[in-house]
N, C-alpha and C positions, 0 to 999 in steps of 0.2 A: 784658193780660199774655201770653194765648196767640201774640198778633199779634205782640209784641214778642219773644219766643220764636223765634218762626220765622223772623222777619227775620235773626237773630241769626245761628241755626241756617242760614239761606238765605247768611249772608256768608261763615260761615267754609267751605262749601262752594266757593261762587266764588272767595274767596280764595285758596284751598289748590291751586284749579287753574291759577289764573293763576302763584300762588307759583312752582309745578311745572315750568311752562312757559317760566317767564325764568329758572330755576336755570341754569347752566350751570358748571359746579364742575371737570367736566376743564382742566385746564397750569394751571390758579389754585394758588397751593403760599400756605397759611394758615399766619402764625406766630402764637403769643402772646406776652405780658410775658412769660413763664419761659422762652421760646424752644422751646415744644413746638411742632407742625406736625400739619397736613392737607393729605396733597396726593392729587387725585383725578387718575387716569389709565388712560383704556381699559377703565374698568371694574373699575380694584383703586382701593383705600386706603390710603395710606401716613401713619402717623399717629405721634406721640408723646405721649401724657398725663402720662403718669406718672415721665417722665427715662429709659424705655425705647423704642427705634426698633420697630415690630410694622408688619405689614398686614394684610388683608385681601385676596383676590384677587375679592370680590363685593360691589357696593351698588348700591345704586337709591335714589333720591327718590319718596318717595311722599306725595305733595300736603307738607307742612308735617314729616315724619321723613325722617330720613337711616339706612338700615338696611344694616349691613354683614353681611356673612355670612360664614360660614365653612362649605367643602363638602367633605366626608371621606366616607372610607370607615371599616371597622373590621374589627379580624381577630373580633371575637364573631362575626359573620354573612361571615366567609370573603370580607370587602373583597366579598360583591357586592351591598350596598345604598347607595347616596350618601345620609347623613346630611347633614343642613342647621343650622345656629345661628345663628340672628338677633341683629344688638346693636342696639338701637333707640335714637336721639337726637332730639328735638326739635330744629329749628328755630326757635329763638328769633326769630332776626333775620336777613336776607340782604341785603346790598346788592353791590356791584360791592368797597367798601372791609372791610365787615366783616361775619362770619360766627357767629353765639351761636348753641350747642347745647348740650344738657343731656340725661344719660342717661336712659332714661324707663324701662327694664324692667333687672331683675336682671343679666344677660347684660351691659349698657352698665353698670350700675354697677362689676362687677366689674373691667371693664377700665378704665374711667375715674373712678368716684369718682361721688358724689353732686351735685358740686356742677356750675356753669354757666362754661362756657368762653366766651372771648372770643377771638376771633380777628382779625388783621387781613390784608389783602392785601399780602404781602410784596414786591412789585413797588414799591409805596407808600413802604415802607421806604428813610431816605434822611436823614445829620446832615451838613450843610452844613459845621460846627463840627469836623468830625473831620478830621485833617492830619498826613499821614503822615513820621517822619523815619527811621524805619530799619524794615526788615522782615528778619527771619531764618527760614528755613523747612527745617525735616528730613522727611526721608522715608525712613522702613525699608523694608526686604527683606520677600520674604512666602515662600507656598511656592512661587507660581510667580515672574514674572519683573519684579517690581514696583520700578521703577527706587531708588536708594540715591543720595540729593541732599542737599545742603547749600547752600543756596540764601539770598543776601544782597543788598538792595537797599535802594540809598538812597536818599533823596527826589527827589534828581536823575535817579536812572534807571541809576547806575551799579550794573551787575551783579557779582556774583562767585558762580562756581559750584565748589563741589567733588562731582566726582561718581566715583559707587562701583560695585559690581556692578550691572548689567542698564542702566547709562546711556551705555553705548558709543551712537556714537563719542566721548561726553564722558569719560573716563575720567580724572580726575587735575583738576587745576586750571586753572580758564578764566577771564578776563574780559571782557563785553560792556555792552552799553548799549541801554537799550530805544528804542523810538522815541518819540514825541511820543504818536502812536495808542497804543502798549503802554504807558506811564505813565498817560495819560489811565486807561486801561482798570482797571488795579490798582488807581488811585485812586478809581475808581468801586464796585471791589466792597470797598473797606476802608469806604467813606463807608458804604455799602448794606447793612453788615453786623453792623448791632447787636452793635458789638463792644464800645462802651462797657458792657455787659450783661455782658459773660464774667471781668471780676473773679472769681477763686473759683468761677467752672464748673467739673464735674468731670463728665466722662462714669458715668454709672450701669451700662452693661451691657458689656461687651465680646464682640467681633466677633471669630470664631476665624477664624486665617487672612487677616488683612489687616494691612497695612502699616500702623504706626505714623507721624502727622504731629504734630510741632511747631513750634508758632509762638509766636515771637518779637517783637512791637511795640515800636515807640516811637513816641510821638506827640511830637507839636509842643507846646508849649505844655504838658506834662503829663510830671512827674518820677517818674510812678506806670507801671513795664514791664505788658505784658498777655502772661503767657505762658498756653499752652494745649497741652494734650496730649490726644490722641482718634485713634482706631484708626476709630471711626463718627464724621465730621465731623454738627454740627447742620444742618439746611436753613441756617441764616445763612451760615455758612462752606462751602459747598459748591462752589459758584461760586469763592471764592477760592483753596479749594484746587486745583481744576481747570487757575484759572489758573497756579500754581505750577508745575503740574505740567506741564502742555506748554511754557513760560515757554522750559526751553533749548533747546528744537527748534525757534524761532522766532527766535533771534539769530544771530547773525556772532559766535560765539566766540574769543578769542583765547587758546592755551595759554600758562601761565603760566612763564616760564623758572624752572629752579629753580638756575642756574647750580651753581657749581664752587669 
């Protein structure tokens, strides 16, 4: 029994080191079924648990725990001591495709809840089945100079832009047409974008000082609209908004006559 003890005890050590050594979690961006995220980069944490966006600006792997920190000061001790806060999670599971951790001390519960998250490699993410026939896209004003778009495309690639304050030189109404490439591209991050998922999404926290986007879908084949409204797009939609948003500094605009 003692033999069998230490073998035990001898594996999860090897284990935890090897585990350690093939992690490699930075540019990997982790979704879930509810569309929360992990993305590690440079040594922060960007995560959603709970239907709010937070980070972390500190974690380490340490053999089989993934431990985030947070490093402050405080005015009790006149900001000159750096206070430290561990939130500790278990690795459940790591592969290349999916990611289980589970909060293991008070600190990870608080932030995350008791129970065992599943993650998968968003890269992965991909409905062959989804097919796009109209996209409508808004973007608000901020305080600084956050372009004001009205942005429509069809499945064909036929463009129409109405653009507002800070989208000079598009100012007023345009039409163009994407290429082969830039449809291909759209279509790739509508396919990519677990958007069949966003029925009834509602953003939980808002984000002071940024610009408002709304989108507008129609699918193919599917008589049910997907609209969405968010100030903080999901890791899903991120990439798509992006696309939108450089979309008319990439075309051959034509203005739109409003004759007489």
């Amino acid at each position: 029994m003692v033999k069998r003890g230490f073998l035990l005890f001898a594996f999860v050590i090897v284990f935890g080191g090897l585990h350690a050594q093939k992690v490699q979690l930075d540019s990997i961006r982790w979704i879930n079924k509810d569309l929360g995220h992990l993305y590690f980069q440079k040594g922060r944490v960007n995560f959603n648990f709970v239907g709010n966006d937070k980070f972390k600006s500190h974690y380490a792997i340490v053999k089989d725990t993934l431990i985030m920190t947070d490093i402050y000061t405080s005015s009790a001790d006149n900001f000159r001591v750096k206070h430290k806060t561990n939130f500790k999670f278990l690795i459940r599971n790591l592969t290349q495709s999916r990611l289980y951790i589970k909060a293991i001390d008070s600190n990870a519960v608080k932030l995350a809840g008791p129970g065992t998250y599943e993650f998968t490699n968003f890269k992965n993410s991909y409905d062959k089945d989804v097919k796009l026939s109209a996209i409508r896209f808004l973007s608000s004003t901020c305080h600084g100079d956050c372009p004001q778009l009205e942005i429509t495309i069809s499945a064909n690639g036929d463009y129409h832009l109405r653009g507002g304050d800070y989208a000079d030189p598009y100012k007023g109404e345009f039409t163009g047409k994407l290429s082969r490439t830039q449809l291909d591209t759209l279509n790739y991050w509508i396919k990519h974008g677990e958007l069949k998922k966003m029925y009834g999404w509602q953003q939980q926290d808002q984000v002071v000082d940024a610009p408002n986007y709304y989108f507008e879908i129609d699918f193919e084949n599917d008589k049910k609209k997907l609209s969405v409204t968010t100030n903080q797009p999901p890791l899903n939609m991120t990439d798509l908004v992006q696309f939108m948003l450089s979309s008319y500094k990439k075309l051959k605009l034509t203005p739109v006559s409003t004759g007489r």
